[in-house]
Backbone as a chain_set.jsonl record, in Angstrom:
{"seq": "XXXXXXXXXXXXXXXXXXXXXXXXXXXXXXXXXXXXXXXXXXXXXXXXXXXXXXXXXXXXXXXXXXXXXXXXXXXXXXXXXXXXXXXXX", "coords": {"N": [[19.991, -46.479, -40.555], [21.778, -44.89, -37.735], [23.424, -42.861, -36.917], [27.034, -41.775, -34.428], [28.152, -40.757, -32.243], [31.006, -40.916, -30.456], [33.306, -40.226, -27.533], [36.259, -40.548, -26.407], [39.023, -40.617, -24.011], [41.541, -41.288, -24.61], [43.583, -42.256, -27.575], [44.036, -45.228, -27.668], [41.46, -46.209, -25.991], [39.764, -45.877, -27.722], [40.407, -46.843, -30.035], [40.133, -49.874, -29.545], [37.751, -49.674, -29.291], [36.376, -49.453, -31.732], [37.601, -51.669, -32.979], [36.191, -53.532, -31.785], [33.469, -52.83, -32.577], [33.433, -53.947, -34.457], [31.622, -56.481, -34.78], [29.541, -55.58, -35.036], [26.483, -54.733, -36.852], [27.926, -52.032, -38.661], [29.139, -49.279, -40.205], [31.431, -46.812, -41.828], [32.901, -46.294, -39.802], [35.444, -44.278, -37.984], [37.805, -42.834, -36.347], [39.072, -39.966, -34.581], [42.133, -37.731, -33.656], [40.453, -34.996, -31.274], [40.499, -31.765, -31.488], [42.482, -29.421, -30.649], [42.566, -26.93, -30.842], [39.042, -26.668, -30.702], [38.193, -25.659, -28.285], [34.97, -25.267, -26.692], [34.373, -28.337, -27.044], [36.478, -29.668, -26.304], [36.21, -28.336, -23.616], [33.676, -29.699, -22.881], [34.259, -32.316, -22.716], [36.433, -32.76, -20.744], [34.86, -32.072, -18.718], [32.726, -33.68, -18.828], [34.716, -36.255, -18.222], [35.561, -35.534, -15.891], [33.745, -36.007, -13.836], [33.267, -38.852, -13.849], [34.963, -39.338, -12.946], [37.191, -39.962, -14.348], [39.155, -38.511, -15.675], [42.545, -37.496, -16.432], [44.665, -35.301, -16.241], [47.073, -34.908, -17.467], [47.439, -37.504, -18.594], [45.352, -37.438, -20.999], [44.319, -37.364, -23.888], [41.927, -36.618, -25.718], [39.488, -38.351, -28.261], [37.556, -39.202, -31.074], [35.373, -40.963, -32.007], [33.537, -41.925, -34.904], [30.413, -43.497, -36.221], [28.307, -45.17, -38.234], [25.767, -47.141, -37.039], [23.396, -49.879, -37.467], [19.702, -49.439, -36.434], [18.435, -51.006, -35.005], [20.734, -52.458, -33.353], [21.658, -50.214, -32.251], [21.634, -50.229, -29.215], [23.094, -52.229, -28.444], [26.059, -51.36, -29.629], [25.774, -48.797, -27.845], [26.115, -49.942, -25.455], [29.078, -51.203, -25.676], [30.329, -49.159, -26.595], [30.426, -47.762, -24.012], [31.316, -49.827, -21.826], [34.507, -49.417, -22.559], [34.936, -47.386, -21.453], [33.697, -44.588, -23.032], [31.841, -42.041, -23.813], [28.543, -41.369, -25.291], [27.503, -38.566, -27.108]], "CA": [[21.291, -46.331, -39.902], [21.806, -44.507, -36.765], [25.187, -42.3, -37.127], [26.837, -41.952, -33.487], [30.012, -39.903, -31.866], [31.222, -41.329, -29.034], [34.321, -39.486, -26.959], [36.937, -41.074, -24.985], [40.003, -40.293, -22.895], [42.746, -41.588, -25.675], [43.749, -43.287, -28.828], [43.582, -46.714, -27.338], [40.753, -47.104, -26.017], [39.087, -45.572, -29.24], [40.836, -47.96, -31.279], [39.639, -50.674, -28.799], [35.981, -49.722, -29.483], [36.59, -49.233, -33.359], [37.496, -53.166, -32.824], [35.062, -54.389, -31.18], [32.302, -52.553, -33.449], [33.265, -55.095, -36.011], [31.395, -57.792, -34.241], [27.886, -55.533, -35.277], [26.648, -54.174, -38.747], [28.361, -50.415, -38.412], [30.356, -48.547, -41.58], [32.026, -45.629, -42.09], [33.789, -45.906, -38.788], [36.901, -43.232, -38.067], [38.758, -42.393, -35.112], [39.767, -38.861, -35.175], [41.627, -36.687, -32.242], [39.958, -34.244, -31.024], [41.617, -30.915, -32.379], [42.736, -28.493, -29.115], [41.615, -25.48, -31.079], [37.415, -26.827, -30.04], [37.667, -25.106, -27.088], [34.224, -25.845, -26.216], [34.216, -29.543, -27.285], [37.528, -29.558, -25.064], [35.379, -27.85, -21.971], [32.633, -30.666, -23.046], [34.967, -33.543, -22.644], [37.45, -32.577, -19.552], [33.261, -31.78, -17.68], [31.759, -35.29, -18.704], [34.815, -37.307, -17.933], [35.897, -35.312, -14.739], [32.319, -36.589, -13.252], [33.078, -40.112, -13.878], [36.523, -39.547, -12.157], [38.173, -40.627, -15.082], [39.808, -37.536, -16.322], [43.698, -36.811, -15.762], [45.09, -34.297, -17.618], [48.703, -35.523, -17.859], [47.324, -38.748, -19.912], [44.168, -37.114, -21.5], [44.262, -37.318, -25.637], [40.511, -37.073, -26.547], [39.359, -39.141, -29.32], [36.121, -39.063, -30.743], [35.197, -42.618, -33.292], [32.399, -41.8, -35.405], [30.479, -44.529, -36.982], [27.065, -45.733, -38.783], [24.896, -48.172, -36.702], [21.631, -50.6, -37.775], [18.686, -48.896, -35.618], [18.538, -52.631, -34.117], [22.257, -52.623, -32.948], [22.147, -49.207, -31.542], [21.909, -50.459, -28.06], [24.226, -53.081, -28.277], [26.839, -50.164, -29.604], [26.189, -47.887, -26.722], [27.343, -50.757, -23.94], [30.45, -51.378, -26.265], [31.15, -47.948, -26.06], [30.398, -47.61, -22.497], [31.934, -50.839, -21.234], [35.288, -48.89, -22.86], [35.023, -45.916, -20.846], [33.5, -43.982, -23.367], [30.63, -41.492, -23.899], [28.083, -40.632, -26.286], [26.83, -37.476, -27.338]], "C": [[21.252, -45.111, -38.989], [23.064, -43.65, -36.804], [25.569, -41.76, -35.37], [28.056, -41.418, -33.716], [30.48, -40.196, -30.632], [32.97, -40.955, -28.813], [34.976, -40.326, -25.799], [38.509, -40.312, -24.977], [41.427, -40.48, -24.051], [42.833, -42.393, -26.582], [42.991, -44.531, -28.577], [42.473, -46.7, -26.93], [39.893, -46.645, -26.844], [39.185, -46.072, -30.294], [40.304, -49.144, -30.781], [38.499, -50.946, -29.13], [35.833, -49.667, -31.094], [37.061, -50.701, -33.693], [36.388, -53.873, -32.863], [33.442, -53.838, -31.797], [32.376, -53.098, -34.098], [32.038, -55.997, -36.242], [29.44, -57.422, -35.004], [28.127, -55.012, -36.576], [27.23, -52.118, -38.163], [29.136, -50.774, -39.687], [30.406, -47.471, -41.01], [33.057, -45.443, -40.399], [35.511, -45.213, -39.087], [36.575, -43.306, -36.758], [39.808, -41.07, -35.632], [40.319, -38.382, -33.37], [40.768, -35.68, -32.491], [40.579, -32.477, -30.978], [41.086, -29.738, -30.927], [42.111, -27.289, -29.393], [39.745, -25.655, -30.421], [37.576, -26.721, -29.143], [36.483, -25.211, -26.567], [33.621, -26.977, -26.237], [35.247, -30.077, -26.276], [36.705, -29.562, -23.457], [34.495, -29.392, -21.763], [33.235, -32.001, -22.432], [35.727, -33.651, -21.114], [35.559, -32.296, -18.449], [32.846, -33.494, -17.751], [32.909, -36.352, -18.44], [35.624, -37.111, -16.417], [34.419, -35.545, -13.751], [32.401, -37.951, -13.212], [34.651, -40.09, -13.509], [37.181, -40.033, -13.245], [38.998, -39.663, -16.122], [41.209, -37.231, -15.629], [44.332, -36.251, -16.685], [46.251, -34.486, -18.008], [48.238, -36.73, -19.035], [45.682, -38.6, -21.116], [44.393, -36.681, -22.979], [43.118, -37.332, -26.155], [40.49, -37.347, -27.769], [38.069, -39.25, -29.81], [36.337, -40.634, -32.305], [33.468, -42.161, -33.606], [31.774, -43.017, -36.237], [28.936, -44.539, -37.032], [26.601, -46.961, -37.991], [23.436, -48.514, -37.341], [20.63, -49.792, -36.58], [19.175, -50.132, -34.407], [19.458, -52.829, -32.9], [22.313, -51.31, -32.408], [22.775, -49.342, -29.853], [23.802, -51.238, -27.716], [25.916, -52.061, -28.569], [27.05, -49.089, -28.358], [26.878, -48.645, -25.588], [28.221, -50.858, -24.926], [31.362, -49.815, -25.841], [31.348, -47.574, -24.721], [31.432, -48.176, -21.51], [33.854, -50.349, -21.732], [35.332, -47.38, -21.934], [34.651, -44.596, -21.669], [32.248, -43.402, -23.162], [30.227, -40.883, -25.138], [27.325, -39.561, -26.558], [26.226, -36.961, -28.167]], "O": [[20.634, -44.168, -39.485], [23.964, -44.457, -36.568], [24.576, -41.313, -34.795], [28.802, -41.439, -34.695], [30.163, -39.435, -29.718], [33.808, -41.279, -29.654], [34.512, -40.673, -24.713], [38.954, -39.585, -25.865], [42.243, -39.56, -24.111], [42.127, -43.397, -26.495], [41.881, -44.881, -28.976], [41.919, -47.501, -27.683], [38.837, -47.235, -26.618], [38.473, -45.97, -31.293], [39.822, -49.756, -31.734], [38.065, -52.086, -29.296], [34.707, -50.004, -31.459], [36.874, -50.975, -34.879], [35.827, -54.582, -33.698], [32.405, -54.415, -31.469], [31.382, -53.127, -34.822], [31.514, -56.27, -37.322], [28.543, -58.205, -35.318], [29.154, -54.837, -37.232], [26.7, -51.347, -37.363], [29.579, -51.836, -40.124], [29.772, -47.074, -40.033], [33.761, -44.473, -40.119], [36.372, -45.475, -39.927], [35.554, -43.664, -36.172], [40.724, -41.0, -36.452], [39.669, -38.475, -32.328], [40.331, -35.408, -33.609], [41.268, -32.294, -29.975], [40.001, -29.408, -30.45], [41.364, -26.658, -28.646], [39.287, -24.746, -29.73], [37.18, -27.703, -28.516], [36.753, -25.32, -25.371], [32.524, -27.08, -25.688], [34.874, -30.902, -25.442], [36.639, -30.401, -22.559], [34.602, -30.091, -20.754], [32.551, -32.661, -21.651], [35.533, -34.649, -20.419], [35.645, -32.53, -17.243], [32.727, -34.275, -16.807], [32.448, -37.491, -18.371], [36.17, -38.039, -15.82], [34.446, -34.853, -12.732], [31.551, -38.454, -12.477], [35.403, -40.974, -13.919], [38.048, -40.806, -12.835], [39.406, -40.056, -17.215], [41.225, -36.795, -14.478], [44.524, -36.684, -17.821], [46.46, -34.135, -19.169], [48.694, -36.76, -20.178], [45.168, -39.492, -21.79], [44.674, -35.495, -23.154], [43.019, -38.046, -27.153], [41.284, -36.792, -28.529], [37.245, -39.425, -28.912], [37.194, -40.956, -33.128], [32.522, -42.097, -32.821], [32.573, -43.596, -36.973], [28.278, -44.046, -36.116], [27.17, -47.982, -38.376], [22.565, -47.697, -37.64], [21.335, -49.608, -35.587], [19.912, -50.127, -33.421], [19.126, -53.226, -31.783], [23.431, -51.21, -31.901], [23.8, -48.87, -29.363], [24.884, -50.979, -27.19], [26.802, -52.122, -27.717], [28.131, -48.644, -27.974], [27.848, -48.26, -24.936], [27.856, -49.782, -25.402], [32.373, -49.508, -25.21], [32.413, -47.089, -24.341], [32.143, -47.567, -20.711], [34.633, -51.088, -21.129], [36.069, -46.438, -22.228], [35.112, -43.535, -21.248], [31.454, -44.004, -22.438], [30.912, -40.192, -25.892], [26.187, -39.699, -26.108], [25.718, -35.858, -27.966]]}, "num_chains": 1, "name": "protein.A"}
């Protein structure tokens, strides 16, 4: 198992991807925010999604969904997350 943290923009579409991981073998999945005090997990997040133009700070709730992947299924997990507007780190 592969354990994986992938960061997006708000709730939804972190709940979106916490869906659609059903479809492969993954456990332990959570969806947590992202707590304002991590000031440099904050910096981390507002940098990698102001590069992909998809950062606005009026609707910006980071979300991070942690979850257990098969080795196998890793790939297939990163486009899920991707194809959501997320990123993994």
């Amino acid at each position: 198992m592969k354990s994986v943290q992938a960061y997006f923009r708000n709730e939804n579409e972190a709940e979106d991807v916490k869906v659609s991981l059903q479809a492969l073998s993954v456990r332990d999945v959570r969806v947590e925010m992202v707590p304002e005090s991590n000031t440099n997990l904050w910096d981390l997040i507002r940098d990698t999604f102001s590069r992909s133009n998809a950062y606005d700070e009026d609707h910006h709730n980071p979300h991070v969904v942690e979850f257990q992947v098969e080795e196998g299924q890793y790939a297939q997990a990163e486009a899920i997350v991707k194809e959501n507007n997320g990123h993994i780190q």
